[in-house]
Structures are given as structure tokens and as C-alpha cells.
C-alpha positions as CSV (number, residue, x, y, z in Angstrom):
1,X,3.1,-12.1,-10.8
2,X,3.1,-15.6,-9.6
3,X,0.8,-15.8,-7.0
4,X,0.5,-19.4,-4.9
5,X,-2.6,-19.9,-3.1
6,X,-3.2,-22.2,0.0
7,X,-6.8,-23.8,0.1
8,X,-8.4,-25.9,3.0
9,X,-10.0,-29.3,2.4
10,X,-13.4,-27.4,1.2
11,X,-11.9,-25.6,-1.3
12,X,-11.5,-22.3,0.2
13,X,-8.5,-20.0,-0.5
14,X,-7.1,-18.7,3.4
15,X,-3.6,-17.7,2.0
16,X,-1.6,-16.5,-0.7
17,X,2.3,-16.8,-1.3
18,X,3.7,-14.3,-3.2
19,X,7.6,-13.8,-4.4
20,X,9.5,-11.6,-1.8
21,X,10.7,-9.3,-4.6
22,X,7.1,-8.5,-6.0
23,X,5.9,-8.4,-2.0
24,X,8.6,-5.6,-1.7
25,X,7.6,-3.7,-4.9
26,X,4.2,-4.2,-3.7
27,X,4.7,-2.4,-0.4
28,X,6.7,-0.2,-1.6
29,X,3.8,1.3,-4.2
30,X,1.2,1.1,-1.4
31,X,3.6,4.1,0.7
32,X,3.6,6.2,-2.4
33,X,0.0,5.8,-2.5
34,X,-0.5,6.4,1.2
35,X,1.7,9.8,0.9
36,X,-0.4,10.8,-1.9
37,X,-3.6,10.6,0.1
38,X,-2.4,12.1,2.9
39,X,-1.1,15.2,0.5
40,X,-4.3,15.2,-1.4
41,X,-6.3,14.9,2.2
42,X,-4.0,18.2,3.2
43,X,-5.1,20.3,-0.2
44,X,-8.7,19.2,0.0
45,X,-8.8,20.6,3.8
46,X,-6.7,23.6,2.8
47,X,-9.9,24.6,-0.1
48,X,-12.2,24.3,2.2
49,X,-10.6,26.2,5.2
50,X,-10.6,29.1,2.1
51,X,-14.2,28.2,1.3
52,X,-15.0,28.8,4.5
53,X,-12.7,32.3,5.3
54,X,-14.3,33.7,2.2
55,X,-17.9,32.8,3.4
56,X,-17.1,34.5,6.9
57,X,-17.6,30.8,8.8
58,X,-14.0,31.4,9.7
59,X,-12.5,34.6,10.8
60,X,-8.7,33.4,10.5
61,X,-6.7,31.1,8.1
62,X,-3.5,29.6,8.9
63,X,-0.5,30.8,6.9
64,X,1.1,28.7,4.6
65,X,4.1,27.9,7.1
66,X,1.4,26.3,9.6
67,X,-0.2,24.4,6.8
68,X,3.1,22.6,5.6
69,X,3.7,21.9,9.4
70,X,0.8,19.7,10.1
71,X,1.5,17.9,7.0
């Protein structure tokens, strides 16, 4: 990756430059990581709605259909 920095007259980095191409690839892995979290976010919810069913905090679940909609 070559990265350019801009520094002020103390010596302080307050920017970076980088290629287009690598800013694109860049974003473009940062969405893939966002959809991940947002999938794992869904599962981890999902467990402890059924945790919760199966220690009588809840009295109903959603179905799988409902699930996959809020998603």
C-alpha cells in the first residue's frame, strides 16, 4: 500500500493520501465486514431470544420468517 501523509509545520500527521484503487478495495472490505456484523448481531439476538423462551422470560418466539425479515 502506498500511503502519503500530509504533516503541519510541527510535525503532526492531519491527512493521508491513499491510491484510489486501494481506497476502493478498502471500502469495499469494510461492507463485507459491516454485513457480517450485522448477520452475527442477528444470530447472537436470535440465541438469546431462545435462551430466554426456554427460561420462561418469554412466552413467544418469532418464527423463522419474522427473523429473516428484520434482518
Amino acid at each position: 500500500m502506498s500511503i502519503q501523509y500530509i504533516i503541519d509545520e510541527e510535525g503532526k500527521q492531519t491527512a493521508v493520501i491513499v491510491p484510489i484503487e486501494e481506497w476502493k478495495q478498502l471500502r469495499s472490505e469494510h461492507e463485507k465486514l459491516l454485513n457480517k456484523l450485522e448477520v452475527l448481531g442477528g444470530l447472537q439476538d436470535a440465541l438469546k431470544e431462545v435462551q430466554d423462551i426456554k427460561e420462561g422470560k418469554r412466552k413467544k418466539g418469532r418464527t423463522l420468517g419474522e427473523f429473516l425479515n428484520e434482518m
